[in-house]
PyMOL commands that place a pseudoatom at each C-alpha (Angstrom):
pseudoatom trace, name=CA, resn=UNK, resi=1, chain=A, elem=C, hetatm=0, pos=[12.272, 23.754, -43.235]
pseudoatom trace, name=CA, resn=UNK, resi=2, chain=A, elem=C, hetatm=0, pos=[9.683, 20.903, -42.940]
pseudoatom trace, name=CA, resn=UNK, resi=3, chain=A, elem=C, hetatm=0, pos=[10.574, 17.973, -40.475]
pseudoatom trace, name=CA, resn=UNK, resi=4, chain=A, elem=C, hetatm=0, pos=[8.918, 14.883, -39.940]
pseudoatom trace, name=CA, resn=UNK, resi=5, chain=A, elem=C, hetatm=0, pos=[10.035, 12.715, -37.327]
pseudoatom trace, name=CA, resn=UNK, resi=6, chain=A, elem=C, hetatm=0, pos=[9.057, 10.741, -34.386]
pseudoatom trace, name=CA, resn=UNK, resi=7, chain=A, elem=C, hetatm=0, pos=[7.763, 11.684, -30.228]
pseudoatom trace, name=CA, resn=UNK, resi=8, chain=A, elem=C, hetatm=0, pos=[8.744, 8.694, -27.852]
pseudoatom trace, name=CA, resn=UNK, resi=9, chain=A, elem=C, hetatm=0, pos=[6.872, 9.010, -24.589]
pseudoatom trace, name=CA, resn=UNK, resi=10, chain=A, elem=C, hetatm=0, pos=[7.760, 5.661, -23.089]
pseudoatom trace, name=CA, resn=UNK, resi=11, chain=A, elem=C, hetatm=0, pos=[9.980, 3.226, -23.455]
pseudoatom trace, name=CA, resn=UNK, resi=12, chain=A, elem=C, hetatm=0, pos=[7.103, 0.720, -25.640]
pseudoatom trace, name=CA, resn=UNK, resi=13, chain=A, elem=C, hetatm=0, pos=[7.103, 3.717, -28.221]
pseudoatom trace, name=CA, resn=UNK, resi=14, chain=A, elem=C, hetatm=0, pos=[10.697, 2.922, -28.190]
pseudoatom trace, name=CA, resn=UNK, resi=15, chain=A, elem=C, hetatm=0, pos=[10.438, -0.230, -29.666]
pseudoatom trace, name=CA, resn=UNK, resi=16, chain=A, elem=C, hetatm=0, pos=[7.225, 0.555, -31.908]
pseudoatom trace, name=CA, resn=UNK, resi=17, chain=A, elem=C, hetatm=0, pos=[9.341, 2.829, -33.790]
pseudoatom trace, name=CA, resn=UNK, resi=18, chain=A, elem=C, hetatm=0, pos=[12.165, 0.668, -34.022]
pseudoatom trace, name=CA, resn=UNK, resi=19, chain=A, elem=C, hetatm=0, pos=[9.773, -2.307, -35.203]
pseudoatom trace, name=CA, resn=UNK, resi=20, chain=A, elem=C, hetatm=0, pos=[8.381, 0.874, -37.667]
pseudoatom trace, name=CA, resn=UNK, resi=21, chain=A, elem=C, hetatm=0, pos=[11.746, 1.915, -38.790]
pseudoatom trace, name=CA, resn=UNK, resi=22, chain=A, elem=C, hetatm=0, pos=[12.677, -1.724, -39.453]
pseudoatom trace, name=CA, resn=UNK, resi=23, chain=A, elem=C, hetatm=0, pos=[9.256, -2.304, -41.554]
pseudoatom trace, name=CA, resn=UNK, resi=24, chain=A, elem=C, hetatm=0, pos=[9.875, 0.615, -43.555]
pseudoatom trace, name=CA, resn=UNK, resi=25, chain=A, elem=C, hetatm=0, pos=[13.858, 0.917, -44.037]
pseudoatom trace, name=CA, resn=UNK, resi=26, chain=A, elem=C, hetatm=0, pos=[15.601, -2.223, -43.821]
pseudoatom trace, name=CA, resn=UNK, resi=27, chain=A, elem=C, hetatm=0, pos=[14.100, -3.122, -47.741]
pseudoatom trace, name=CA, resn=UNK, resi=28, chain=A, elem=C, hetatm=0, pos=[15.877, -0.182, -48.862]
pseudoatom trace, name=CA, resn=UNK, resi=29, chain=A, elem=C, hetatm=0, pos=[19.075, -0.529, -46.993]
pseudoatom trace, name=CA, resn=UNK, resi=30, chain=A, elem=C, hetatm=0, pos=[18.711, 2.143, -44.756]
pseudoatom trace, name=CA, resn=UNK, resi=31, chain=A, elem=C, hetatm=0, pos=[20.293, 2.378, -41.393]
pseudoatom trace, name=CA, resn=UNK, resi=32, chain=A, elem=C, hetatm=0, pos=[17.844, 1.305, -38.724]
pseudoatom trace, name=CA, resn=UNK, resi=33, chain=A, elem=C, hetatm=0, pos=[19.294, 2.311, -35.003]
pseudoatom trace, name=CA, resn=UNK, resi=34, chain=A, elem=C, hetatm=0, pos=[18.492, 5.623, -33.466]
pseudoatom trace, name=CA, resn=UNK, resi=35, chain=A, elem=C, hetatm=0, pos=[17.353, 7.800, -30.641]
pseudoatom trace, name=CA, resn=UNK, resi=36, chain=A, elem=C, hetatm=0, pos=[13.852, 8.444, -30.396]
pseudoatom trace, name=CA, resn=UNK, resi=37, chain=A, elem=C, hetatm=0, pos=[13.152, 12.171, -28.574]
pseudoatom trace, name=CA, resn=UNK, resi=38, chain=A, elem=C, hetatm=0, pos=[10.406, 12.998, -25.927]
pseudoatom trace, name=CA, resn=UNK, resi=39, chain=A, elem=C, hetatm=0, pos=[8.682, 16.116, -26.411]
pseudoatom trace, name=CA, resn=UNK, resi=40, chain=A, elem=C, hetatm=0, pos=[11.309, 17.752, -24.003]
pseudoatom trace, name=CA, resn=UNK, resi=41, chain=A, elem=C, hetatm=0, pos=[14.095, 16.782, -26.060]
pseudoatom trace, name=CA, resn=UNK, resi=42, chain=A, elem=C, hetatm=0, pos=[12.715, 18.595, -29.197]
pseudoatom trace, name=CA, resn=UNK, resi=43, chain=A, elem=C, hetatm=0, pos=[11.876, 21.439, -27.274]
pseudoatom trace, name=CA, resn=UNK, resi=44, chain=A, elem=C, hetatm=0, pos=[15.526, 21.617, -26.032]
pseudoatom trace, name=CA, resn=UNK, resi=45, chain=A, elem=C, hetatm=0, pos=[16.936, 20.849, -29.731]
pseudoatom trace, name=CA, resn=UNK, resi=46, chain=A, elem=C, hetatm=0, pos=[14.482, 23.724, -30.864]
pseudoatom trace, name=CA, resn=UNK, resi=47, chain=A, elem=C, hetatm=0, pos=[15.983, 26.242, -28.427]
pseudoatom trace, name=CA, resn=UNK, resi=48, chain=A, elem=C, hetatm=0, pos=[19.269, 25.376, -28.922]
pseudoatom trace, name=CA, resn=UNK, resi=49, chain=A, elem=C, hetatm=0, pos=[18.808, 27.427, -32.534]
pseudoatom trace, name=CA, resn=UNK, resi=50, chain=A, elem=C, hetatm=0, pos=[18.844, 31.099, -32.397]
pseudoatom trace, name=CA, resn=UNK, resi=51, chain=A, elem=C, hetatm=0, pos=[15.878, 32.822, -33.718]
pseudoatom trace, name=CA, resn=UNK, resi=52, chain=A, elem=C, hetatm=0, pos=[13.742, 29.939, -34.774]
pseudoatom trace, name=CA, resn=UNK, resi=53, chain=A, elem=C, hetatm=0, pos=[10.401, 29.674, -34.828]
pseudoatom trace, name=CA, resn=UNK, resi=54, chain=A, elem=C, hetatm=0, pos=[8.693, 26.655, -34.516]
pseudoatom trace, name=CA, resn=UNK, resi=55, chain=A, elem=C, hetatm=0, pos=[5.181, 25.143, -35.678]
pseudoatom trace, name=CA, resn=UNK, resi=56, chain=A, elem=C, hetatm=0, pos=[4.367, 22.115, -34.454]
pseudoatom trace, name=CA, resn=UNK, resi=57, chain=A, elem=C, hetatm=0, pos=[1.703, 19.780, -36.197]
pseudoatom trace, name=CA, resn=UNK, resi=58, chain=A, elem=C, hetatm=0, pos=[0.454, 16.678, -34.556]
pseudoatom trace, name=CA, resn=UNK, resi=59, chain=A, elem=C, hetatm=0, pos=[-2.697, 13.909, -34.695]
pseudoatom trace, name=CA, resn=UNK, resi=60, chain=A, elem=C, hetatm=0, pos=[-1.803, 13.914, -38.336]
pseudoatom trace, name=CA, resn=UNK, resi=61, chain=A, elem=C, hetatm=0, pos=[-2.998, 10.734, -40.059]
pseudoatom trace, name=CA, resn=UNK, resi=62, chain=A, elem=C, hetatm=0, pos=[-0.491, 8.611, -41.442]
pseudoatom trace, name=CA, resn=UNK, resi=63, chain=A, elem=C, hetatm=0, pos=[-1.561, 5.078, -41.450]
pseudoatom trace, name=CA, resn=UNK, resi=64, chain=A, elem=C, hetatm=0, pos=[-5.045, 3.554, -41.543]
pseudoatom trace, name=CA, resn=UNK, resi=65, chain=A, elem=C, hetatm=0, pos=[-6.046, 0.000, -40.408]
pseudoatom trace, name=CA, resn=UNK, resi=66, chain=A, elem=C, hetatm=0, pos=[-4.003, -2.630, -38.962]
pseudoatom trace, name=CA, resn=UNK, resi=67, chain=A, elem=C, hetatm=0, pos=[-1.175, -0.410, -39.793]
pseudoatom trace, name=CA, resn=UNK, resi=68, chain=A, elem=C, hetatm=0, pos=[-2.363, 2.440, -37.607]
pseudoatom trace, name=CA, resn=UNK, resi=69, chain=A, elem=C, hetatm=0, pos=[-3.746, 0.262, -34.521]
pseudoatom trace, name=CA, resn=UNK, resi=70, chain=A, elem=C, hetatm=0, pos=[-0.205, -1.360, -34.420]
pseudoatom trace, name=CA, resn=UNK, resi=71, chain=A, elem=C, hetatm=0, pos=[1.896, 2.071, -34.715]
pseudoatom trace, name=CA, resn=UNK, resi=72, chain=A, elem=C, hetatm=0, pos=[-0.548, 4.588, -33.305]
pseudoatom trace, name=CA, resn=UNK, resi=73, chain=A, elem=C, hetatm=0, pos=[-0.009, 7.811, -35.176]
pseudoatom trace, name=CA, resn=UNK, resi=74, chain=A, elem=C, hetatm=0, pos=[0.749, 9.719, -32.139]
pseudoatom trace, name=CA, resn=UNK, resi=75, chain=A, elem=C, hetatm=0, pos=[4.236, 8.615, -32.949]
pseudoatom trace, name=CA, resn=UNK, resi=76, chain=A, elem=C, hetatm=0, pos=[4.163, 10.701, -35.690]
pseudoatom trace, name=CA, resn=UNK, resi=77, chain=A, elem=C, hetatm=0, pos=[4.773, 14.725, -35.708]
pseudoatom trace, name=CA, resn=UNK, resi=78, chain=A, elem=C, hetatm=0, pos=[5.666, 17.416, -37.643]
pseudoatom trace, name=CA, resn=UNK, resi=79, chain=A, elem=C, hetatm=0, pos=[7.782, 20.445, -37.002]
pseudoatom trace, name=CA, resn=UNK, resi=80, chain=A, elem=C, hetatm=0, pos=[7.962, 23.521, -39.478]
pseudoatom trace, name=CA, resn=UNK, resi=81, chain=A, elem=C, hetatm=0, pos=[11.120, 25.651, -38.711]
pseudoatom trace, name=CA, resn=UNK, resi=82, chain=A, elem=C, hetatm=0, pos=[11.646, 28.990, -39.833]
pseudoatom trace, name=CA, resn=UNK, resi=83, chain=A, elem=C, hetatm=0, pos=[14.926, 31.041, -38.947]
pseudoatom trace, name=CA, resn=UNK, resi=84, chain=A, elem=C, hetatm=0, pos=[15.333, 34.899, -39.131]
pseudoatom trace, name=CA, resn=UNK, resi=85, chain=A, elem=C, hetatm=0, pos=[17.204, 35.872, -42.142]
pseudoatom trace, name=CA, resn=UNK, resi=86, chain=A, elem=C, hetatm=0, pos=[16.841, 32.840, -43.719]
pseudoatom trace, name=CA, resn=UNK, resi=87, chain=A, elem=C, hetatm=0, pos=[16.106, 32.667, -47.359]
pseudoatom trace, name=CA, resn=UNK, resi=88, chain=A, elem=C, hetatm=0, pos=[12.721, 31.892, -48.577]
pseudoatom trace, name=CA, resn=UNK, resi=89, chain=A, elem=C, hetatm=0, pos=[11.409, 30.804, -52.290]
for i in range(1, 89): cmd.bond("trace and resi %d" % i, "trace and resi %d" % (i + 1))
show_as sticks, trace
zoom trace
């Protein structure tokens, strides 16, 4: 499983990706309120599932000029989640 989500490390990145989620959701109707997680939090999610095994991808690129000096991609990160037994194509 492939997820793409956000890292909060302050309370600022807070309410960049709110602004972000705003930007990029409200057009399409999508609900805008959440949680943002810390890098402890996912950890804790993470371990909280039996026998997964986690990849973790960050400093990806995901926005480029104005875009990317307003909503630094460090708010960005991956996760790629395999569990034992699970089925794979």
């Amino acid at each position: 499983m492939i997820i793409k989500d956000h890292l909060s490390c302050s309370r600022l990145d807070d309410l960049l990706l709110a602004a972000l989620d705003v930007l990029g959701n409200l057009r399409f109707g999508a609900q805008v309120s959440a949680d943002y997680l810390g890098a402890g939090q996912w950890s804790q999610l993470f371990d909280a599932v039996p026998g997964a095994r986690v990849t973790r991808f960050e400093d990806l690129s995901f926005r480029r000029g104005l875009m990317e000096m307003l909503f630094p991609d460090r708010l960005e990160l991956m996760f790629a989640l395999e569990l034992d037994g699970a089925a794979t194509a």
